[in-house]
C-alpha positions, 0 to 999 in steps of 0.5 A: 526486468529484475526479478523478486518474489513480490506477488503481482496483485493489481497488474504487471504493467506497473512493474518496473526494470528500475527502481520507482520513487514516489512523492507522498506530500502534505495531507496524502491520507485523507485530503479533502476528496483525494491526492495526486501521488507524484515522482520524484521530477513532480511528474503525476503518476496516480490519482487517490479518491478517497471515500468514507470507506474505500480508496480508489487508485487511478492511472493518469489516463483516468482508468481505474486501477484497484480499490481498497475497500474496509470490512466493516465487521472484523475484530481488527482494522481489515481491508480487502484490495480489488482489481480487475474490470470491474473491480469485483476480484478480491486479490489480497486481504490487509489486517492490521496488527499491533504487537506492544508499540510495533505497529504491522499489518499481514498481507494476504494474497489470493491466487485467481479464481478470486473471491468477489465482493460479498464471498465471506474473508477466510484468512484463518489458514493462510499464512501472510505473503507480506508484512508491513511494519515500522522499523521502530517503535512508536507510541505515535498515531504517524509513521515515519519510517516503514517497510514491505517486506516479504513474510518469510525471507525478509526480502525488501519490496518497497519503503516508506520514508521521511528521511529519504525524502529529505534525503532525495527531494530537499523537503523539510515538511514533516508531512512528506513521505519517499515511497521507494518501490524496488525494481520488478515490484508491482508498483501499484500494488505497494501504493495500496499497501501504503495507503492502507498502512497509513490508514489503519495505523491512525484509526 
């Protein structure tokens, strides 16, 4: 398997030896109760729910897999990601900012033993292990063009894309994204990351 210095955050079964592309169709942010995130043959590969607050990521097999969850009181936009059997393990912390038109968010991840639900966010002395931002500026409540990338070495994990989709699956909708996740990368995890961005950007 390739290797990177992406943090695994939900599990190492969804990282990968090649690249992963994903379909992110239509209205995948706040569709009805949910989304079917797809590959590039149109095979389902996860399933979003999504409530007033929180998504939920499943597997096909119906097992769920992470939850983003918002913090209500923050001074900016704030999601916690969780994963483990319950659900209960805060793995990384997601906080949205806006620096003139540039929209990113810092991602911060935790090494286990990991804070639960109600254990206060204390973000103030880390330093972010990921960015993600738009790779132009935009005055837009939409993002086209987004990459995840490492918050120190610029390393590449993941992109987020119109214009690959065109490119990849001959789509014309304005409303496709290509979520292209690099080998080695925890898969999963990026889904997270690009629902959230997504999110966070049109509040």
């Amino acid at each position: 398997m390739a290797t990177n210095s992406c943090p695994v955050v939900v599990a190492r079964d969804y990282c990968y030896d090649k690249e992963v592309q994903l379909q992110l169709k239509g209205e995948w942010l706040f569709h009805c109760g949910g989304f079917t995130i797809k590959d590039v043959d149109g095979n389902d590969v996860f399933q979003v729910k999504n409530h007033v607050y929180s998504q939920e990521l499943f597997n096909m097999e119906g097992q769920k897999v992470a939850e983003i969850s918002r913090k209500k009181m923050a001074m900016r936009i704030t999601y916690h990601i969780y994963s483990g059997p319950e659900m209960t393990e805060r793995c990384a912390t997601l906080n949205l900012r806006h620096t003139g038109l540039h929209k990113k968010a810092h991602v911060y991840v935790y090494q286990a033993p990991f804070a639960s639900r109600d254990d206060p966010t204390n973000i103030d002395n880390m330093e972010p292990d990921i960015i993600i931002k738009a790779k132009s500026v935009n005055i837009c409540p939409t993002i086209s063009e987004v990459e995840i990338v490492n918050e120190k070495t610029g390393e590449e994990y993941a992109e987020i894309s119109k214009k690959r989709a065109r490119e990849v699956l001959g789509e014309t909708s304005d409303k496709t994204y290509l979520l292209t996740v690099k080998s080695g990368v925890d898969v999963a995890f990026m889904v997270m990351c690009a629902v959230f961005f997504n999110i966070a950007v049109k509040l």
